[in-house]
C-alpha positions as CSV (number, residue, x, y, z in Angstrom):
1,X,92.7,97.0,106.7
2,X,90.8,100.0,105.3
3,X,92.9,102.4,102.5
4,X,91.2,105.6,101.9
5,X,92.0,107.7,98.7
6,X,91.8,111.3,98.3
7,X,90.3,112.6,94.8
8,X,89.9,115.8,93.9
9,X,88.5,117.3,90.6
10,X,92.7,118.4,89.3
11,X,94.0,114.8,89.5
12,X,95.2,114.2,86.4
13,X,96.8,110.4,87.1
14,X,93.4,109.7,88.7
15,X,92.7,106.0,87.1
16,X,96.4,105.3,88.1
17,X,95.7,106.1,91.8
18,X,92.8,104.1,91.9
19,X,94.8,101.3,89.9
20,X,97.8,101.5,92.3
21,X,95.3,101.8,96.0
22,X,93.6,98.3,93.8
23,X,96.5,96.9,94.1
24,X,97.9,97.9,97.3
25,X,94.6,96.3,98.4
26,X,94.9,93.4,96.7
27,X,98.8,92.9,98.1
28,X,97.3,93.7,101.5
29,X,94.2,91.6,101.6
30,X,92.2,94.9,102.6
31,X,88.4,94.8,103.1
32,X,87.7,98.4,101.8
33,X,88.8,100.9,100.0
34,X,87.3,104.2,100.4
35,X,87.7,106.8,97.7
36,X,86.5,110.7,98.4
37,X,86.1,112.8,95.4
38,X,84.2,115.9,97.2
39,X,81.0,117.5,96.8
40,X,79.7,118.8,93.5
41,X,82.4,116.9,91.6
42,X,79.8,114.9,88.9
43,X,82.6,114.5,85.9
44,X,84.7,112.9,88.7
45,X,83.0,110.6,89.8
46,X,81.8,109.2,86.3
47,X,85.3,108.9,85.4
48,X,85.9,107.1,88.8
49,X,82.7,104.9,88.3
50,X,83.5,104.3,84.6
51,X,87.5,103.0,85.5
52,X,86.1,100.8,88.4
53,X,83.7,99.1,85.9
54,X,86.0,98.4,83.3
55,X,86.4,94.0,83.7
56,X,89.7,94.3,84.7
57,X,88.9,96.0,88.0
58,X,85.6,94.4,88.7
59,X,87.1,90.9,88.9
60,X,89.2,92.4,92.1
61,X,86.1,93.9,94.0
62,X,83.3,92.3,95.7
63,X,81.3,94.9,96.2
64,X,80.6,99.2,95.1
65,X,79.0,101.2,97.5
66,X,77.6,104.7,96.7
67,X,77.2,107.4,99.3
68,X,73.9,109.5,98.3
69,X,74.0,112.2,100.6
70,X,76.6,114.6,101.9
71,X,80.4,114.4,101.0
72,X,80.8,112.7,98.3
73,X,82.3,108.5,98.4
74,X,83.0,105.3,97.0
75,X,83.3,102.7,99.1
76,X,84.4,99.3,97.5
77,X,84.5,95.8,99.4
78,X,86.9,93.0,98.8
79,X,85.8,89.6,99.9
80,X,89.2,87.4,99.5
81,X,88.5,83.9,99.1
């Protein structure tokens, strides 16, 4: 199962999203998650990067993937055990 989140720059519940697709995926047993924020959106993703590195969510994720060129994504793998 793949969830795919929508974030633009305006979202002001945007840790909450993430919090709620986190555990949506955890409820699911999904194997990705993938977050769009949009082009030239830095301050967005940092606060996106900075909430998924907080201990809490890290222990639910395997794995962060970083797209480098073109529209801007976060990919994060679960590997359930």
């Amino acid at each position: 199962m793949k969830i795919k989140l929508n974030l633009s720059a305006g979202v002001a519940d945007m840790e909450e999203r993430i919090g709620r697709a986190l555990e949506r995926a955890k409820k699911h047993r999904a194997s990705l998650i993938e977050i769009s924020y949009g082009t030239q959106a830095g301050e967005t993703k940092k606060r996106i990067l900075n909430f998924l590195m907080k201990k809490e969510c890290r222990d639910l994720y395997d794995r962060l993937v970083k797209s480098k060129d073109g529209w801007g994504r976060i990919f994060i793998h679960f590997r359930w055990r």
